[in-house]
N, C-alpha and C positions, 0 to 999 in steps of 0.2 A: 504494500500500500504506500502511497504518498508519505510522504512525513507531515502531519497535522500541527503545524507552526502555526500559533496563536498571538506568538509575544518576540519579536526582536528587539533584544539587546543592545548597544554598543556602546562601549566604554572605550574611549581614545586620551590614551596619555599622550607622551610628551618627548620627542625629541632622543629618539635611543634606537641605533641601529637593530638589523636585526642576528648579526657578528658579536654582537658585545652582550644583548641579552638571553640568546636561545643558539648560538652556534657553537655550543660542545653539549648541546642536547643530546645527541646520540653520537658513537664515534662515527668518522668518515665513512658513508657507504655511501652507491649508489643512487639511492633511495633518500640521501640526507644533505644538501649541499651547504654544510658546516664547516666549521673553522679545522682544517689539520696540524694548524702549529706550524705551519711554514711562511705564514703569509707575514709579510714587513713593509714597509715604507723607509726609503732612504730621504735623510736631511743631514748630509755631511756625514752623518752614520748608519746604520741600519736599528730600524726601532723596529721589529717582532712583537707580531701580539703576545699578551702575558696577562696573568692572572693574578691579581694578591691575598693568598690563602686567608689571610686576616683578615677579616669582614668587620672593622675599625667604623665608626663613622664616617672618617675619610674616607676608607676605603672604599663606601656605599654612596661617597660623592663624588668619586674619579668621571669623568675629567673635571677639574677644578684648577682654575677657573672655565666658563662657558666657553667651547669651541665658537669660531666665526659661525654664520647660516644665512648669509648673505646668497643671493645670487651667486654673484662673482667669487665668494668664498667654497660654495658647493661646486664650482666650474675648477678650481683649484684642487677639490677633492679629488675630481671625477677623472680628470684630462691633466691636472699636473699644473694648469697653467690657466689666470681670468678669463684669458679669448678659449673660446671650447672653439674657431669657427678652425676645421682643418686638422681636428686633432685626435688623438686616439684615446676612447674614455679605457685606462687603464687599474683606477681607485689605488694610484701611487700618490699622492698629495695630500693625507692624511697630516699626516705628520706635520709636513713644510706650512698647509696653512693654518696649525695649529698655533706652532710657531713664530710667523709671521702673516697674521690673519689682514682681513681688508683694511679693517678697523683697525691700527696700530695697538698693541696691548702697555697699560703701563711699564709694565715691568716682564722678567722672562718666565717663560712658558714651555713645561716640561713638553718635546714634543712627543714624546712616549704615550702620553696620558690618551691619547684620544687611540690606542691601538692595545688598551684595555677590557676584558673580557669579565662576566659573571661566571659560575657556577652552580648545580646545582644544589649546592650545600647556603649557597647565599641568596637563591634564588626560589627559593621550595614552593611556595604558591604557584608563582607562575609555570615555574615545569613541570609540577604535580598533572597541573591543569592540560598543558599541552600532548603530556602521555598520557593521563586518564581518557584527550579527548584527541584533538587535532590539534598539529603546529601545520603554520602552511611556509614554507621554507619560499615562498616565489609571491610574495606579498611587497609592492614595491607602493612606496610614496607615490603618488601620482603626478608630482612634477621635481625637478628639482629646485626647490623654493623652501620658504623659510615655512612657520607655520600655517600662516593664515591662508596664501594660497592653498594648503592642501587640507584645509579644515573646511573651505568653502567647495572645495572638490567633492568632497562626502558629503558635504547638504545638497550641493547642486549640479554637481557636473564638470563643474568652470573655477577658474579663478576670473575669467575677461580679461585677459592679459598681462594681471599684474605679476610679478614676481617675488615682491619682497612685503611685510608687514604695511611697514608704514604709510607705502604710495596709494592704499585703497580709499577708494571714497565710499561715505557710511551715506544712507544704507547702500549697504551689495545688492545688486541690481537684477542678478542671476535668477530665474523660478527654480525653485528650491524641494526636494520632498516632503518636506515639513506641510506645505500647498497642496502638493498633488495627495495626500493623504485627508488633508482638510477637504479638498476638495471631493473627494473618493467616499467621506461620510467615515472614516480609519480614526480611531483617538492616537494621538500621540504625544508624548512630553518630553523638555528636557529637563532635566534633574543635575544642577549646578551646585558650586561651594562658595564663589566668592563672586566673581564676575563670567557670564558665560561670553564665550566668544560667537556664537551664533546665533546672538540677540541683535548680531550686527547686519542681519539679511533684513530687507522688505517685507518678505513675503510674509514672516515672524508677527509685525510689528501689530496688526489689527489683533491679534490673536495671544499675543504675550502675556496676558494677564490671565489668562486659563490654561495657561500649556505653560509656564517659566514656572519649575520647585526645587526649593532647596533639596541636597540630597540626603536630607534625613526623611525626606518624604517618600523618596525609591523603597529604603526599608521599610517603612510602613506599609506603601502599596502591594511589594512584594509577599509581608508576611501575610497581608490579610487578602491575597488574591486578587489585587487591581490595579493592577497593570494594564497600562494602554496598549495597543498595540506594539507601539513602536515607541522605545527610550534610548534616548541619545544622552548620555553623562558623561560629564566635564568635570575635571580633579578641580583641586583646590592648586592656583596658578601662583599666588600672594601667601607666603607666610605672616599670618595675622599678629601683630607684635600685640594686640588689645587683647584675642582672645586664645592666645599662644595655642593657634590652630595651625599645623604644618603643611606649608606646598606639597601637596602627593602626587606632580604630576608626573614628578620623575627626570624633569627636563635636567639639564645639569647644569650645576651641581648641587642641584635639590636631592635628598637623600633617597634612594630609590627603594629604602624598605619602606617609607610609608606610600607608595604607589604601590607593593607588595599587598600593605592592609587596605587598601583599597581594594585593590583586584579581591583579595579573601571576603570583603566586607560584600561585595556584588556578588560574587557565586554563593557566598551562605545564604545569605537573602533569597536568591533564587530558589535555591535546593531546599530549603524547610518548609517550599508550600509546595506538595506534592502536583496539585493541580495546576498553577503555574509551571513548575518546573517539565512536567511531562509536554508540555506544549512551546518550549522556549527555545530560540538560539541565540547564545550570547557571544559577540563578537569583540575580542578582545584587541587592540592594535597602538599604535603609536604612528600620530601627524607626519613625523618628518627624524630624519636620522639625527638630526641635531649638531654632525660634525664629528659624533662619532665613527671610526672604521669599520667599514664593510668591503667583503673581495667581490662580488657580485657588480660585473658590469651593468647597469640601467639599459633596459635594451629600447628601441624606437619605439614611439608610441603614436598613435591617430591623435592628430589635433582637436580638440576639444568642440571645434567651430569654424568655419572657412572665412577669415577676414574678406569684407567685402572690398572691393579691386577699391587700388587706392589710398584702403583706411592705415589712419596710423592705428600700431598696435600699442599696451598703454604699459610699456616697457619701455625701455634706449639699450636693452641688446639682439631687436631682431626674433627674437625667439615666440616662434611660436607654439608650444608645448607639443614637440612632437618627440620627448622622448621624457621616458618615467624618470621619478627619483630616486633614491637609493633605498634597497630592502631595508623595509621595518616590520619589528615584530610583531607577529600574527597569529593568535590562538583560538581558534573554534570550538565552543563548547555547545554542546547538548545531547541530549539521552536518543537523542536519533544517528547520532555518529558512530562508528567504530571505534574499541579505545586504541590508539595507539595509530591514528591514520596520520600519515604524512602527505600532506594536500597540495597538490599542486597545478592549475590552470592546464587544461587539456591541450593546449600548444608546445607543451613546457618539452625542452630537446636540449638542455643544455643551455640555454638561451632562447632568445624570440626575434628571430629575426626579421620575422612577417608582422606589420601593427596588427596583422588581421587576425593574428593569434598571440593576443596580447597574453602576459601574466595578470595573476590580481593586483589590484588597487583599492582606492578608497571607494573607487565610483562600482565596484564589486557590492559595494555597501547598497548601494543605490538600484541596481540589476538586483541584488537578493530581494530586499524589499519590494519593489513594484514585481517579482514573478509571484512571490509567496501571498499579495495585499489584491493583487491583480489592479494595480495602478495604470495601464497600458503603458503607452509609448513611452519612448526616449526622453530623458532631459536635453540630452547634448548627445553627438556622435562617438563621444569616451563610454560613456555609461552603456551605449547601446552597441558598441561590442564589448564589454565586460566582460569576465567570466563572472557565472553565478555561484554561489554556493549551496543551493538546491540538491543538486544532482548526489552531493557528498553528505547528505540526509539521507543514508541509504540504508538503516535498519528497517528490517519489518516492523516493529514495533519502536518504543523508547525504552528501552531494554537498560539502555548504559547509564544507569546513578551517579558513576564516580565515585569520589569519597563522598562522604557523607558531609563532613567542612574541609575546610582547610584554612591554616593557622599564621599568620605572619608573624618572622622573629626579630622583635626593635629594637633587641637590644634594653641601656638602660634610659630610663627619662632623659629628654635634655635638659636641664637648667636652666632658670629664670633669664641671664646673660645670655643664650643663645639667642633666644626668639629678640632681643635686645640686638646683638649682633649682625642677625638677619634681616631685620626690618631697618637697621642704617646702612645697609648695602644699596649699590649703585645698581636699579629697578632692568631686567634684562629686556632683550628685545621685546618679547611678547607682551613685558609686565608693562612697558611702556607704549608700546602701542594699545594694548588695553584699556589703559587709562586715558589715554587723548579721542580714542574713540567713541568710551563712556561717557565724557564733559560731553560729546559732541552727542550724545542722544537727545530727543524731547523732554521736556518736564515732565510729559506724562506718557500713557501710551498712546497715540493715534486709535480713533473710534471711526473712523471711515477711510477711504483711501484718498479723497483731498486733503485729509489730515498730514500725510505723509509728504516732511519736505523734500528737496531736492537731494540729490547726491551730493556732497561736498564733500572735500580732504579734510578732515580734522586739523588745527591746530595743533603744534606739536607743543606738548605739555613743559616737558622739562623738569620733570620732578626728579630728585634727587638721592631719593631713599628710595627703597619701597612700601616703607609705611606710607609714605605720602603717596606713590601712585596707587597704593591699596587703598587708602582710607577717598581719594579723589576718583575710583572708577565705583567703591562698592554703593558710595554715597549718590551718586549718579543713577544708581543701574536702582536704588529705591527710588528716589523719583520718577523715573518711568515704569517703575511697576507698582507704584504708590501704595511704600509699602511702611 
């Protein structure tokens, strides 16, 4: 029979390849295309990926400080060099633009760090989860872009040209799924912690006040069986110095065991309401690599949209997103999977050298949903060649429980001084874009669609901590949900 999918999941962290958190998942096989301890990046020396057996605080914040994720920084990852135009994407420039990122770094910077790896012993939630259920080894960023482009890819299809955080104009312009399921009579909600980033679309903004919940509300719906169709949840971006609430989006060098209790916190919820849970797939993944290394060339991808003759694109390098980003982690759970499937896009030969048989992506998110909702047609020409994740719902029954929970290890409390610490740190890309975006929302929510102003670039904020971009995006994002 079908697999009877009632409730899709998706949970997207933050900026972590998929080499550093799930590539010594199984050793090198066929079947597994993982890290074998050979793979290095040269910058005047050879830096070899490497493990730190000690799961330190540090250690659960390597890379520290923040890799580049610039455009022009992932061009340097990818091809070695900013001009990608002529070049061979090799994923040699790990290292070098670590080191010497777009953005000059104050000071120096281990180029080692970003050619760091996890393990199972430091990672247990998360590989629990991808052996009890699916890891999909060929899960790529949908562009190479910083977050926001590929966060807008999974709502919609598209970024429209932009490349980087900051050059977007609010609202995002794209029709989005979040519409087509409004539109389709489908419930759906997001489930945020501090500031969501996909309050930033149009299509959201009539409808934000019945569909925007904190994510203590997920657990709630979860235990008591009321879950919307479709839940889209966003970590906590902002470590809160007021309510010594910690960033779990994992992005770095945010500590990645509390993205760990996170991921545990959404599958126990899931799994202790039987009814829910038998009808559920939750899709576990990460935005964008973050600068992180990964050996996996980004292979061509189908352009999102065919610029009309003429137009300018709303970038300055040319690029029309016709090739993915770099693999991020991707874990499939639900009781209609196999335990132990290693998933990978029906094209998949070692690479994709045809767009027409692309790997997954985010807009895989987008194809699952409208096959499983029957939302029809395409957003955009990415999403409608997709691979789906359908086809890999292939128990007769919901047969596969997994465990029963699973536990994340934080180690011991932080200290009063940390959250102190954290919140006078210089606000990172995402934090700051976040914040100049939020000033730039309405006072309230828009109640019709004349309500809804124009497109504009935000003002660039300039906040200086990230208490202040925190306390200037959260306070914001009440206003418009008048709360």
């Amino acid at each position: 029979m079908a697999a009877d999918i009632q409730h899709v999941v998706v949970l997207m962290l933050e900026n972590r390849s998929f080499d550093s958190m799930l590539g010594r998942l199984y050793p090198p096989d066929p079947t597994f295309d993982g890290l074998t301890l050979n793979e290095s990046n040269q910058y005047g020396m050879t830096y070899g990926v490497w493990n730190d057996p000690n799961m330190t605080a540090a250690a659960a914040c390597i890379p520290d400080p923040d890799p580049g994720e610039l455009f022009e920084d992932m061009n340097i990852q990818i091809f070695g060099d900013k001009d990608r135009g002529g070049k061979t994407a090799n994923m040699s420039g790990f290292a070098l633009d670590y080191a010497v990122p777009v953005e000059q770094p104050a000071s120096y910077r281990d180029p080692g760090a970003v050619m760091h790896y996890f393990t199972d012993q430091q990672l247990p939630v998360l590989w629990s989860l991808a052996k009890a259920f699916a890891v999909c080894d060929d899960w790529h960023a949908s562009a190479p872009c910083q977050t926001w482009p590929n966060r807008f890819f999974a709502h919609t299809g598209t970024a429209l040209g932009y490349v980087d955080n900051h050059a977007f104009k609010i609202p995002f312009e794209a029709p989005s799924l979040f519409r087509r399921l409004e539109d389709a009579g489908r419930d759906w909600r997001v489930y945020f912690h501090d500031m969501p980033q996909s309050i930033l679309i149009r299509d959201v903004w009539l409808y934000a006040l019945s569909h925007y919940r904190l994510f203590s509300q997920f657990l709630a719906d979860a235990h008591a069986g009321a879950l919307p169709a479709y839940s889209f949840i966003e970590p906590q971006y902002f470590t809160n110095l007021f309510t010594n609430q910690i960033a779990n989006d994992q992005h770095p060098p945010h500590n990645v065991l509390y993205g760990e209790q996170l991921i545990a916190q959404v599958y126990n919820a899931l799994r202790s309401n039987p009814g829910i849970w038998k009808s559920t797939l939750l899709i576990i993944t990460c935005d964008e690599h973050g600068g992180c290394y990964d050996h996996v060339v980004p292979p061509k991808a189908l352009p999102p949209e065919v610029p009309a003759p003429g137009a300018a694109l709303n970038n300055a390098f040319d690029f029309t997103f016709d090739a993915y980003g770099v693999r991020v982690p991707a874990v499939i759970v639900s009781p209609w999977i196999p335990p132990g499937t290693k998933l990978r896009a029906p094209g998949w030969a070692g690479g994709h050298p045809d767009p027409k048989l692309p790997p997954f992506d985010h807009t895989s998110i987008i194809k699952t949903v409208r096959e499983i909702f029957g939302l029809g047609a395409k957003l955009t020409d990415r999403d409608d060649v997709a691979p789906s994740l359908v086809p890999f719902l292939s128990l007769a029954a919901p047969n596969n429980d997994g465990p029963p929970s699973v536990t994340a290890v934080l180690g011991d409390p932080p200290k009063p001084d940390f959250f102190t610490r954290l919140g006078g740190l210089l606000p990172n890309g995402m934090q700051s874009a976040l914040a100049a975006a939020a000033v730039a929302l309405p006072g309230s929510a828009p109640a019709t669609e004349g309500d809804i102003p124009s497109s504009a670039a935000p003002d660039p904020c300039g906040y200086t901590t990230v208490a202040a971009a925190q306390n200037a995006a959260t306070q914001s994002l009440k206003g418009f949900l008048g709360w």
